[in-house]
KOLTOR-285594 format. One record per atom (N, C-alpha, C): z, y, x. Coordinates in steps of 0.1 Angstrom, whole numbers, padded with zeros to 4 digits, always signed. Each point is the difference from the previous one (the first is absolute). Layout:
! KOLTOR-285594
ZYX...
! end
This chain:
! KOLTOR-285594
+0156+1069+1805-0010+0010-0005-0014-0006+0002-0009-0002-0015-0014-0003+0006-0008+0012+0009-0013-0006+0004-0009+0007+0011-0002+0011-0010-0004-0002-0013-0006+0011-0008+0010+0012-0004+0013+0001+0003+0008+0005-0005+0003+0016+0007-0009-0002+0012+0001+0016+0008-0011+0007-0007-0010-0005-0007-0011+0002+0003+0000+0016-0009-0007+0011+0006+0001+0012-0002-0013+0004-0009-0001+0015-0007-0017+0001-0006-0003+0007+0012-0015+0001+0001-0008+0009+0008-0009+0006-0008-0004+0015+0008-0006+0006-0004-0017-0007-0005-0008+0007-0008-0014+0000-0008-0008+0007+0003-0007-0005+0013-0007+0014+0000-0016-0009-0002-0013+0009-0002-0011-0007-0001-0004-0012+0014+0001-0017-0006+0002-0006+0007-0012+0002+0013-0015+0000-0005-0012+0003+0008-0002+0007+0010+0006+0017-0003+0004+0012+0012+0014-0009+0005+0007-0003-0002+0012-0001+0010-0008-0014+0011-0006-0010-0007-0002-0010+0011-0014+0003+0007-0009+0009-0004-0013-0002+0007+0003+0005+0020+0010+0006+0000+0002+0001+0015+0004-0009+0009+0007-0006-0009+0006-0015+0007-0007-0008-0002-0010-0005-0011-0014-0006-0001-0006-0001+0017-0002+0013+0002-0011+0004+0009+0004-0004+0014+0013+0003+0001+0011-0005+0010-0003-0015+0003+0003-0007-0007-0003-0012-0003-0014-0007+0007-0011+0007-0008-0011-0004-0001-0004+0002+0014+0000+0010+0007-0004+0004+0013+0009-0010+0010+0010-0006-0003+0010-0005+0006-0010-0019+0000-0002-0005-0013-0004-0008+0003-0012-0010+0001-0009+0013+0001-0011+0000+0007+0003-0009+0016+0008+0000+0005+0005-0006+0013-0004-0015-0004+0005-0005-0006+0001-0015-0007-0016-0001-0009-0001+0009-0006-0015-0005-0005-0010+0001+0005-0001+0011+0019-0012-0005+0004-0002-0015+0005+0013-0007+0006-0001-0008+0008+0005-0016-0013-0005+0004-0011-0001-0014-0009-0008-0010+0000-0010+0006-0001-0009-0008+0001-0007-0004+0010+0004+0003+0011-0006-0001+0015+0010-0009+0010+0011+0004-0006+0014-0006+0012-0008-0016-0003+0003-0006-0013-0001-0014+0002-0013-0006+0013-0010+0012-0002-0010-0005+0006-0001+0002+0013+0006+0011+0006+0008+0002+0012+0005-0012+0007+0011-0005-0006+0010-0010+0008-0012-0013-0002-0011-0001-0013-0001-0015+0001-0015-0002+0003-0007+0011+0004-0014-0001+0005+0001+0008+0017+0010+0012+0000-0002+0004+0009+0012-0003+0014+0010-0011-0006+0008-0004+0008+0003-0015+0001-0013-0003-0010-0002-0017-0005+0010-0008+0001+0010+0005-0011+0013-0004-0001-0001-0004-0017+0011-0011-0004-0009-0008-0016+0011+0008-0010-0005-0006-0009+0006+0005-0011+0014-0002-0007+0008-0006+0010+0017+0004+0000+0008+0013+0003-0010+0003+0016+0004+0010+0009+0000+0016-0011-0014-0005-0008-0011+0009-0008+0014+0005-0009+0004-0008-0007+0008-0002-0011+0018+0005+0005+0001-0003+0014+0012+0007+0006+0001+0012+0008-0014+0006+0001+0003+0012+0005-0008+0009-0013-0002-0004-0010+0004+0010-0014+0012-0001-0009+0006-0014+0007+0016-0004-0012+0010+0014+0012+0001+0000+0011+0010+0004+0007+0001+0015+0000-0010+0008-0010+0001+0011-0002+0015+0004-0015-0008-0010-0006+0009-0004-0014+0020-0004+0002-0004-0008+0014+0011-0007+0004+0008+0011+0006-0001+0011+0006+0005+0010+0007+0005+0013-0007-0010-0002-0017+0008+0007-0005+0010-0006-0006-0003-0010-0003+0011-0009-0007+0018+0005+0006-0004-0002+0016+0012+0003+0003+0005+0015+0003-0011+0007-0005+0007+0016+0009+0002+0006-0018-0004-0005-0012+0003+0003-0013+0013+0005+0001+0016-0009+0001+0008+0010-0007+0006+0010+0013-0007+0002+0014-0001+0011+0007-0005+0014-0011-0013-0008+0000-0012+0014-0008+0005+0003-0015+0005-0006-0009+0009+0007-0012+0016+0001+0006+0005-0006+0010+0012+0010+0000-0002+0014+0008-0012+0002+0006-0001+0014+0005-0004+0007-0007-0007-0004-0011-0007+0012-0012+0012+0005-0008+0008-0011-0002+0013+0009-0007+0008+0001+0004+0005+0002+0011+0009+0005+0008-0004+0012+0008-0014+0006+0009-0003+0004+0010-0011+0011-0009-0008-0006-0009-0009+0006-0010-0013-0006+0003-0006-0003-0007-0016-0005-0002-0008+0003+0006-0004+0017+0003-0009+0004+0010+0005-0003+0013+0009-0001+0001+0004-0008+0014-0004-0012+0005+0002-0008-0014-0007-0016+0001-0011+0001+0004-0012+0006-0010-0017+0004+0007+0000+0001+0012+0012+0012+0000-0008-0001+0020+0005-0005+0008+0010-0007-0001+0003-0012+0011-0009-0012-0004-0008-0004-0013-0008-0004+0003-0014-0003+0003-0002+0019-0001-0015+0001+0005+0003+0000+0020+0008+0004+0002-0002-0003+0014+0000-0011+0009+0010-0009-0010-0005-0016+0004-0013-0006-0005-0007+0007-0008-0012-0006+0000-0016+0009+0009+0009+0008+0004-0009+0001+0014+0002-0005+0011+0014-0005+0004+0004-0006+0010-0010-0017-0003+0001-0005-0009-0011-0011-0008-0013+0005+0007-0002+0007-0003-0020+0004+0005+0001-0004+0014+0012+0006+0005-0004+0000+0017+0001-0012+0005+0008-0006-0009+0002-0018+0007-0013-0007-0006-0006+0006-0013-0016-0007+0002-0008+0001+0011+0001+0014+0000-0005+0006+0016+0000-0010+0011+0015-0004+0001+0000-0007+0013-0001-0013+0000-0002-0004-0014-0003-0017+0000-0016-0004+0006-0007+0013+0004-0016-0004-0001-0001+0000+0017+0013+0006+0008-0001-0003+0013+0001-0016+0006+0002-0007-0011+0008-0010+0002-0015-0010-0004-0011+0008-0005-0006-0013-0010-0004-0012+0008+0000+0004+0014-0002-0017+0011+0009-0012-0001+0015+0006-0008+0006-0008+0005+0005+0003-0020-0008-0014-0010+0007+0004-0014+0010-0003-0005+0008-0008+0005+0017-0004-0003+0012+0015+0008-0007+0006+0007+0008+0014+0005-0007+0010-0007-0011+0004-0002-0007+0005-0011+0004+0001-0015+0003-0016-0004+0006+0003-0013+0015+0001-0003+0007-0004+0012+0016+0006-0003-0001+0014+0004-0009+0010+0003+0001+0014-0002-0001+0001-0013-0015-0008-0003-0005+0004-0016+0017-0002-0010+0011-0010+0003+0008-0007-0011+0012+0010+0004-0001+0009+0008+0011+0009+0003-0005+0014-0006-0010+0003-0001-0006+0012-0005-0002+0000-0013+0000-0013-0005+0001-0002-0018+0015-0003+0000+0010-0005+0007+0013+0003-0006+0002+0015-0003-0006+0006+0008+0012+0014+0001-0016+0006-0013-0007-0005+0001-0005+0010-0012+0006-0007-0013+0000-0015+0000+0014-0002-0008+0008+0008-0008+0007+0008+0014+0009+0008-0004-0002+0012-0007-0009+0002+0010-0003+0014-0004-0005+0000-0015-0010-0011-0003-0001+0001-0016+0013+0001-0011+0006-0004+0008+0015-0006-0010+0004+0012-0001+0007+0012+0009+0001+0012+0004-0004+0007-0010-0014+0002+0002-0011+0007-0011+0001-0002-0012-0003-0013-0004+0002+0001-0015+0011-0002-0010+0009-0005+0006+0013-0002-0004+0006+0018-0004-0003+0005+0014+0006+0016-0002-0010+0011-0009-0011-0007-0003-0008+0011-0004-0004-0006-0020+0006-0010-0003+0005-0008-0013+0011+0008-0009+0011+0002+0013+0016+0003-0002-0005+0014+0001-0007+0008+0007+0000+0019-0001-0011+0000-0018-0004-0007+0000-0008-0001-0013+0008-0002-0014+0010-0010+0003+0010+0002-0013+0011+0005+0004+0003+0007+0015+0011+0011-0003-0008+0012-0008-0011+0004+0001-0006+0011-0008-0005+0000-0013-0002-0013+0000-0002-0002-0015+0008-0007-0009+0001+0001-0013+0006-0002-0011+0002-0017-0001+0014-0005-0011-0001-0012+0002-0010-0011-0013-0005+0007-0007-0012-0007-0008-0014+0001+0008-0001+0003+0014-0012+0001+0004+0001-0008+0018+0012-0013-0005+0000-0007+0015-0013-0008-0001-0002-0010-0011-0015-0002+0004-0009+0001+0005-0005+0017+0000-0007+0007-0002+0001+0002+0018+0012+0007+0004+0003+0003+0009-0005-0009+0007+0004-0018+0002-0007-0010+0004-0012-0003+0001-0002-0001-0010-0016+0007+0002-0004+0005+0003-0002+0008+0000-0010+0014+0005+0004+0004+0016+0010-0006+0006+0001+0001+0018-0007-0012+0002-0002-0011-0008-0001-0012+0003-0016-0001+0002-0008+0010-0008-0010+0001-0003-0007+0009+0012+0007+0010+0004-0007+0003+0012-0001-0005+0014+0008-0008+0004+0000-0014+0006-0011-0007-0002-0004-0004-0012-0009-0007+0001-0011+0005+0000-0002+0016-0005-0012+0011+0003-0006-0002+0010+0012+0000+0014+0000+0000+0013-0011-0014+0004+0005-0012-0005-0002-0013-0002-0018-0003+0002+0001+0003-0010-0017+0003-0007-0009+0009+0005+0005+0015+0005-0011+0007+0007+0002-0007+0016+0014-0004+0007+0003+0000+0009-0013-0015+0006-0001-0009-0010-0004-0015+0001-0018+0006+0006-0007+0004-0009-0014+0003+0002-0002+0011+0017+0011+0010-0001+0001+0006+0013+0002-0009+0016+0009-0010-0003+0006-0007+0002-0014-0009+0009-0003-0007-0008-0018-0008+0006-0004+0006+0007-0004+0015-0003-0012+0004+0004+0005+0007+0015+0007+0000+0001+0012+0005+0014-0001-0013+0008+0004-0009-0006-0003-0012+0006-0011-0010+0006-0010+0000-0010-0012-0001+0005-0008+0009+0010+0002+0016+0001-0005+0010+0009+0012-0003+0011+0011+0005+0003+0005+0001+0012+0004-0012+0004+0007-0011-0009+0010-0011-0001+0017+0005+0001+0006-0009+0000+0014+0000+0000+0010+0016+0005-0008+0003+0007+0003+0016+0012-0001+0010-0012-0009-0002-0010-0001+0013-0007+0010-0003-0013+0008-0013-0004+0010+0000-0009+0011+0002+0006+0001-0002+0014+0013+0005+0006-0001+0013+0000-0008+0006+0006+0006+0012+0004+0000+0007-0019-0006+0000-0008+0001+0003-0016+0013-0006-0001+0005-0010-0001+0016-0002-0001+0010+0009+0003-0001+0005+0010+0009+0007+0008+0000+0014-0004-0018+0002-0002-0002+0019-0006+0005+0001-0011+0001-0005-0014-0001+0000-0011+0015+0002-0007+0006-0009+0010+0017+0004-0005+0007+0011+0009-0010+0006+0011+0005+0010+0010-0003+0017-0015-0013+0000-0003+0000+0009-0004+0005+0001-0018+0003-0013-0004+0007+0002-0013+0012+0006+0004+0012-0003+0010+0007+0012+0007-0001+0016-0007-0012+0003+0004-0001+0015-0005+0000+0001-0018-0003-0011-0003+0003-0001-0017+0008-0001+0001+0014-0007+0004+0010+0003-0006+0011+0015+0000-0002+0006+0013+0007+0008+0006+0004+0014-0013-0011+0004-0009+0007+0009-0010+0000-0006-0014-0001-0010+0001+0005-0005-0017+0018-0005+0002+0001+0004-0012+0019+0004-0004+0007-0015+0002+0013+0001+0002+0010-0007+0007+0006-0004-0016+0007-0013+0001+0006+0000-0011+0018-0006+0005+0007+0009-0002+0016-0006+0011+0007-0009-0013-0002-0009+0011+0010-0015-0004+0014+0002-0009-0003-0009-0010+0013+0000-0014+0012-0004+0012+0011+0009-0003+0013-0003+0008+0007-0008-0008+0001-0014+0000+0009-0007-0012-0001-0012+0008+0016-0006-0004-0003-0015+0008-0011-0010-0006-0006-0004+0008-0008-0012+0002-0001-0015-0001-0003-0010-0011+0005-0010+0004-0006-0007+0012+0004-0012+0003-0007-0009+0017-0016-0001-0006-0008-0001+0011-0009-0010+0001+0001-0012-0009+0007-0009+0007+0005-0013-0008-0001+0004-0017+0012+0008-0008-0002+0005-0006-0014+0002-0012-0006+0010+0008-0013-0001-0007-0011-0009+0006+0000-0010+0008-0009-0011-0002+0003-0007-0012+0013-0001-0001+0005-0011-0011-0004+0005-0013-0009+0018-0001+0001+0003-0011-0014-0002-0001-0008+0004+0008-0016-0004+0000-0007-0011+0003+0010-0012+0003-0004-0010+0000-0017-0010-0006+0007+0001-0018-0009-0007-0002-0012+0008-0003-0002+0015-0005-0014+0006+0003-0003+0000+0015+0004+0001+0011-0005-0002+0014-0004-0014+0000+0004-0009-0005-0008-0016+0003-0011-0001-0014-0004+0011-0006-0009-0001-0008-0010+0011+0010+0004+0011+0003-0013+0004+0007-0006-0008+0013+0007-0005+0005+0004-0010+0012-0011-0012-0007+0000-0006-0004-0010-0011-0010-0013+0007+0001+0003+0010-0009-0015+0010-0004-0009+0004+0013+0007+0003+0010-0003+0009+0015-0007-0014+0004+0000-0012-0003-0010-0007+0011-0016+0001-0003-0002+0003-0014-0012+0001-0001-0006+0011+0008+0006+0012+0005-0002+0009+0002-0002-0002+0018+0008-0007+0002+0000-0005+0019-0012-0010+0004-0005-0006-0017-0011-0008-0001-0013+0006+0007-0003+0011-0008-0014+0006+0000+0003+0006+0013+0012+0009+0005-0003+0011+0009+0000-0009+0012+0008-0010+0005+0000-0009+0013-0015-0012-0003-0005-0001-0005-0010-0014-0002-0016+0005-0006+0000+0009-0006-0015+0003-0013-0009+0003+0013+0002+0004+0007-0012+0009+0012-0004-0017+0006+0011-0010+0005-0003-0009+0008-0007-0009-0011+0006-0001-0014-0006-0009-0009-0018+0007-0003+0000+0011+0002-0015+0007-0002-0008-0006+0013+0007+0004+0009-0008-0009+0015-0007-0013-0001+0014-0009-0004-0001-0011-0003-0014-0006-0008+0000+0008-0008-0010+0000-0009-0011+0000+0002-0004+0010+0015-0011+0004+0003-0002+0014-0013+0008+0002-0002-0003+0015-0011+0005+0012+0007-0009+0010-0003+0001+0014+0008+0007+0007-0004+0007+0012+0002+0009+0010-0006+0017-0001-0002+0002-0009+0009+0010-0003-0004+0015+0006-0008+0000+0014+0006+0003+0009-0002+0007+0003-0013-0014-0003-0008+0000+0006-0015+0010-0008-0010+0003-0009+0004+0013-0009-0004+0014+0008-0001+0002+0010+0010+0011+0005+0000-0002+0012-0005-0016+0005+0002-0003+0014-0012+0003-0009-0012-0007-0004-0006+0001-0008-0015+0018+0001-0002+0007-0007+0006+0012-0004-0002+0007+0015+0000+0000+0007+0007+0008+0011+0001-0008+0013-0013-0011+0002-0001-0009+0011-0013+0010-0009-0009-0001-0013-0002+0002-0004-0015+0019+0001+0001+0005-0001+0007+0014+0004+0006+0002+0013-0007-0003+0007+0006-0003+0021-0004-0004+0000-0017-0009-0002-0005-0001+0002-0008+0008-0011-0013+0005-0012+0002+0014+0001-0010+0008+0007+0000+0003+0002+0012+0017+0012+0000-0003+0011-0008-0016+0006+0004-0007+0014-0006+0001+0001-0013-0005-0014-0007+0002-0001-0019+0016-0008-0005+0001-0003+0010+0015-0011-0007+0013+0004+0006+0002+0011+0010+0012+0001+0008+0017-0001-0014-0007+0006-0009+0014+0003-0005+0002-0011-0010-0005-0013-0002+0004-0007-0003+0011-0008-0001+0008-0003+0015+0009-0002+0002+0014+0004-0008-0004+0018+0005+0014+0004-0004-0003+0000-0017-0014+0001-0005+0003+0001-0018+0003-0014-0007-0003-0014+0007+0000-0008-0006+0011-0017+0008+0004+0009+0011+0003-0014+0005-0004-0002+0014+0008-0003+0011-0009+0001+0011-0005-0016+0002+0015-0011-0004-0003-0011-0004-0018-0008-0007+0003+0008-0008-0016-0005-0010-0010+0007+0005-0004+0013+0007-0008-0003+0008-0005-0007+0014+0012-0005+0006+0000-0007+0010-0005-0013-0003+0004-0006-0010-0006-0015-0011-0013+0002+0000-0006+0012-0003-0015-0001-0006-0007+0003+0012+0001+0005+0009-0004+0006+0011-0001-0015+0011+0008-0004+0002+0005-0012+0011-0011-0013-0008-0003+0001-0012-0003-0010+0000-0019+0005+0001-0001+0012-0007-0017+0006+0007-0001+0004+0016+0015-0004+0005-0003-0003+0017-0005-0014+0003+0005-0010-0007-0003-0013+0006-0013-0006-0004-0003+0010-0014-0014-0005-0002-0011+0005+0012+0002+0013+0002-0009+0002+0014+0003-0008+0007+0014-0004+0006-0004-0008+0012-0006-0015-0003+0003-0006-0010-0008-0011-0005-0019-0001+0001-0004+0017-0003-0014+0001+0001-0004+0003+0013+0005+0002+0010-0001+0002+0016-0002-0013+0002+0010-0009+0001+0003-0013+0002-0016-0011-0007+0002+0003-0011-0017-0005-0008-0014+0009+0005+0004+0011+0004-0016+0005+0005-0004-0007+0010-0018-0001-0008-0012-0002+0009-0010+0005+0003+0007+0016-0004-0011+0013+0002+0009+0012+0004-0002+0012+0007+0004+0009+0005+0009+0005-0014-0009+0002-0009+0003+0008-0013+0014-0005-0004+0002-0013-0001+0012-0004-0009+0010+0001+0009-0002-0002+0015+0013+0003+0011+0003+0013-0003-0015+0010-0001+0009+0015-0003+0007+0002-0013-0006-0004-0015+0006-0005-0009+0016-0002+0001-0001-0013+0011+0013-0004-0004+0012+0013+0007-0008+0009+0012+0006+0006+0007+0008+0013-0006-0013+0002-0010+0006+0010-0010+0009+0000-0008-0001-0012-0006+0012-0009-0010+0013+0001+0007+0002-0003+0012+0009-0005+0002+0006+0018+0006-0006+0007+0005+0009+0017-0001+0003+0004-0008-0010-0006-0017+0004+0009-0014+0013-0010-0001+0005-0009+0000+0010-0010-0007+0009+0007+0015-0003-0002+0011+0012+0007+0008+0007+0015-0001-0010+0005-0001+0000+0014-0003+0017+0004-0007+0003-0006-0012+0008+0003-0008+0013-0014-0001-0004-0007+0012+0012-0013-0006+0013+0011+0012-0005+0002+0013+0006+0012+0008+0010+0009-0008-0006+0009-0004+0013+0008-0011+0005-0004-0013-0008-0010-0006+0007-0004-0004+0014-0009-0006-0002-0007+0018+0016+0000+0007+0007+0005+0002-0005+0009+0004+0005+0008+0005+0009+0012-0010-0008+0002-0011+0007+0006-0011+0015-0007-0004-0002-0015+0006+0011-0010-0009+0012+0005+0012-0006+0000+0011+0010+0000+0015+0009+0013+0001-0011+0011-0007+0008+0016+0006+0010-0004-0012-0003-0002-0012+0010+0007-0015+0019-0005+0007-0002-0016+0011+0008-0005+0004+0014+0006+0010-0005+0013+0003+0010+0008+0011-0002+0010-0001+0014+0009+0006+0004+0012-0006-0012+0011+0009-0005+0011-0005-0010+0010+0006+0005+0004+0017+0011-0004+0002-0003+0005+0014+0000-0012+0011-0004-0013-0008-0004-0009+0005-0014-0005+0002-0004+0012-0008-0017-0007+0002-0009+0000+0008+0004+0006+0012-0008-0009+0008+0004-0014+0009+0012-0004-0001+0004-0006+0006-0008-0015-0008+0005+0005-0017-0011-0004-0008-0009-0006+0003-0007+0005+0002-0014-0001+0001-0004-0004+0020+0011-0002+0004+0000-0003+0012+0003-0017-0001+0008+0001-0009+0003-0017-0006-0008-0003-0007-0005+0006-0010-0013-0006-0009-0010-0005+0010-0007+0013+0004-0013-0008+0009+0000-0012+0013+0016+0002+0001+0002-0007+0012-0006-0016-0002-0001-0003-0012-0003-0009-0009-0011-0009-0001-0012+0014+0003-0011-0002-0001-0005-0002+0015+0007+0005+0012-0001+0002+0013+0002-0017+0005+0015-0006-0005-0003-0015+0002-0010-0007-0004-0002+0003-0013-0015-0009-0004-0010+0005+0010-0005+0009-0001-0008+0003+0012+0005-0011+0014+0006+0004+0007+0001-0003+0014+0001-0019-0002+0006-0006-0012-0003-0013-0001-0012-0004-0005-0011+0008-0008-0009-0007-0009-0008+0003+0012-0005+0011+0008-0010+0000+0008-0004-0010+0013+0013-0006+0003-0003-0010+0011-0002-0015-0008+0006+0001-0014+0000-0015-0006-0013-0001-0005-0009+0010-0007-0013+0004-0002-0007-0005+0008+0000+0007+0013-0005-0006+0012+0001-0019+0002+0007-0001+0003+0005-0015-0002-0011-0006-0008+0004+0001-0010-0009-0003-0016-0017-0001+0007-0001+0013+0000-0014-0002+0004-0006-0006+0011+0011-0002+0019-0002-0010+0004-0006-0012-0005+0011-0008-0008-0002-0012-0006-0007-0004-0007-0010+0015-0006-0010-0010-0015-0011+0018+0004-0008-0005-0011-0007+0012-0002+0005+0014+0000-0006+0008+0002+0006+0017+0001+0005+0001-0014-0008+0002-0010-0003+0002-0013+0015-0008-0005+0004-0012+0002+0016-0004-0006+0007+0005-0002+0005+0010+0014+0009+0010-0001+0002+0010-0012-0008+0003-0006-0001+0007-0009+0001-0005-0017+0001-0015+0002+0007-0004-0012+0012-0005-0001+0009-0002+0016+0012+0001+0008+0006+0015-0008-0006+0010+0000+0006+0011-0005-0001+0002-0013-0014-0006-0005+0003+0005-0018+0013-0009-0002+0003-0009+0003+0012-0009-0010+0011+0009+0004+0003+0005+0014+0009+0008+0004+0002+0011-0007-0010+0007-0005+0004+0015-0008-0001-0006-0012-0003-0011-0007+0007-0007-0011+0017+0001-0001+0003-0003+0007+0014-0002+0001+0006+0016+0000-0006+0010+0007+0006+0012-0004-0001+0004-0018-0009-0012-0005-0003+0010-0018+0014-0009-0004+0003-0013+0007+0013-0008-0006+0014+0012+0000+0002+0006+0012+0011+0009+0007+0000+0010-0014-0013+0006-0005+0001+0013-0005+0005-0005-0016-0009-0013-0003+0004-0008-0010+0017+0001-0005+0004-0003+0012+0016-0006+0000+0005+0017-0002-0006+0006+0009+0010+0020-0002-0002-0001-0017-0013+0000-0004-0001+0005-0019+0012-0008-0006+0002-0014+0004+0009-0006-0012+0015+0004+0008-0001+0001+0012+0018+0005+0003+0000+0018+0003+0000+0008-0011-0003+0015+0001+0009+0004+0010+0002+0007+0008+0010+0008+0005+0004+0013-0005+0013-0002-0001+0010+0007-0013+0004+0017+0011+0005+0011-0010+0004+0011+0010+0014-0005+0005+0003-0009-0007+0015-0004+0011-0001-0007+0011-0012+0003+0004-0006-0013+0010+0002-0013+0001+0000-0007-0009+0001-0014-0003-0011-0009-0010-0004-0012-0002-0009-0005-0003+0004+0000-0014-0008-0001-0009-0001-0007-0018+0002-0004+0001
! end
């Protein structure tokens, strides 16, 4: 029997009211990760004067941690139920704050200092994986199946809400108190989304057999190594733009990850349903490759403007290569597999993560900062090849290729 063969209809209700609470869920949830973006690098590599490997490995090992707690976090969403997932993984991402907390007891000694810091990004790791995996899958158990794009979108987008307001908050916390005031903000932020989730509705897990793991990797494979391609541009700007701004001697560094993340938000806002009307494949083509042109113009800037430029480019072209993979990945398995889904899809993008960030680093060791960043345009090149290859081999409802 193919993966697609369980697959059930679901209800239609207005997609906007059904996700704006899990939006919010979300958004308040990952404010955790977006105060401490744009500061962490500067944390470990000014304030623990530790270089830019370490930099690059204690932002890959967040990535790396979801990597592995993924088909944990979609086999609990469909088995246990979604809101479950959230809050097993908002409370590991307070347990995260407190181990920022305690990395600063340590700052005399920064090799015990930053294996707190690389223990407190695994489990927020997790806890991200947790979070968004289950709050994806409560999104298309409630909503309809011509609006998975959408669905992707639009949780994906308040993520990155978080991202953007969280980055500028984020500085200015850091510059006034230092490091003490993004820990303890870590820890508060996913303590009191808690209370957000507590009366929004439960959705009980489809009772039908399940295929493995195994199974649906084999089925999301090749859109997971196309988001997985696309996602380095994205590890580009948020692990390196603040140190490349330093570098520079340019101020603000910040605004790199605002720029990246506004222009992020507002594709999803005009273009979310693209995917599901036209192809998730062909937007991922067109998108992946106005990601690599940003990072190409990062990489060539010799003014603040074109690094933000490029920073922007490279959220609008990411913005949408994400779902729509992800469109290609859900159509792949039966509905009461989707989060497991999407626990294998993104797991995808979690390796590229946890490998591009330390190889990044690397890179920039060995040559200018600024290379790194055309190390990644050729890389999210290769994701427009992946999406290329999905348009000419369609995937059929018998689940099999043209």
């Amino acid at each position: 029997m193919s993966l697609t063969a369980l697959q059930e209809p679901a209800a239609s209700p207005r997609v906007s009211a059904t996700l704006l609470p899990i939006m919010g869920v979300v958004f308040v949830a990952f404010l955790v990760i977006g105060v401490a973006m744009p500061v962490l690098p500067l944390h470990v590599h000014d304030g623990l004067g530790l270089g830019t490997f370490v930099v690059g490995l204690v932002a890959g090992s967040q990535f790396a941690a979801s990597l592995i707690s993924r088909p944990w976090a979609g086999h609990f969403s469909d088995s246990r139920g979604a809101k479950g997932g959230v809050v097993v993984g908002l409370v590991a991402a307070v347990a995260s704050g407190l181990l920022y907390l305690l990395s600063l007891c340590f700052s005399a000694l920064p090799l015990a200092s930053v294996a707190i810091l690389l223990l407190g990004r695994g489990l927020l790791g997790a806890a991200e994986s947790f979070i968004i995996t289950a709050a994806v899958s409560w999104g298309l158990a409630l909503a309809d199946d011509r609006s998975t794009g959408k669905v992707i979108a639009w949780v994906g987008s308040a993520m990155f809400a978080a991202f953007a307001i969280g980055a500028p908050v984020g500085a200015a916390l850091y510059s006034a108190y230092g490091f003490a005031a993004i820990a303890i903000a870590s820890a508060a932020a996913p303590l009191m989304t808690l209370l957000l989730v507590a009366p929004l509705p439960t959705v009980a897990p489809v009772q039908h057999a399940r295929p493995s793991f195994t199974a649906v990797v084999g089925a999301v494979w090749v859109p997971g190594l196309g988001s997985a391609l696309g996602s380095v541009g994205f590890g580009a700007v948020t692990t390196f733009a603040a140190l490349l701004f330093a570098n520079r001697g340019w101020d603000n560094g910040w605004l790199a990850y605002t720029a990246y993340a506004v222009s992020f938000i507002l594709a999803r806002i005009c273009f979310s349903h693209l995917a599901d009307a036209i192809g998730g494949a062909k937007v991922a083509l067109v998108c992946a490759v106005i990601e690599a042109i940003g990072q190409a113009l990062i990489w060539l800037a010799v003014r603040p403007e074109m690094a933000l430029a490029g920073a922007a480019l490279t959220g609008f072209g990411f913005s949408l290569v994400y779902p729509g993979f992800g469109v290609e990945a859900v159509r792949r398995v039966p509905a009461q597999s989707r989060g497991m889904a999407m626990g294998a899809y993104t797991a995808f993008l979690d390796l590229a993560q946890g490998l591009a960030s330390p190889a990044l680093g690397l890179i920039a060791t060995g040559a200018s900062l600024n290379v790194l960043f055309l190390a990644s345009a050729l890389t999210v090149l290769c994701a427009a090849l992946v999406a290329w290859w999905l348009m000419a081999h369609p995937f059929t409802t018998e689940g099999s290729q043209q």
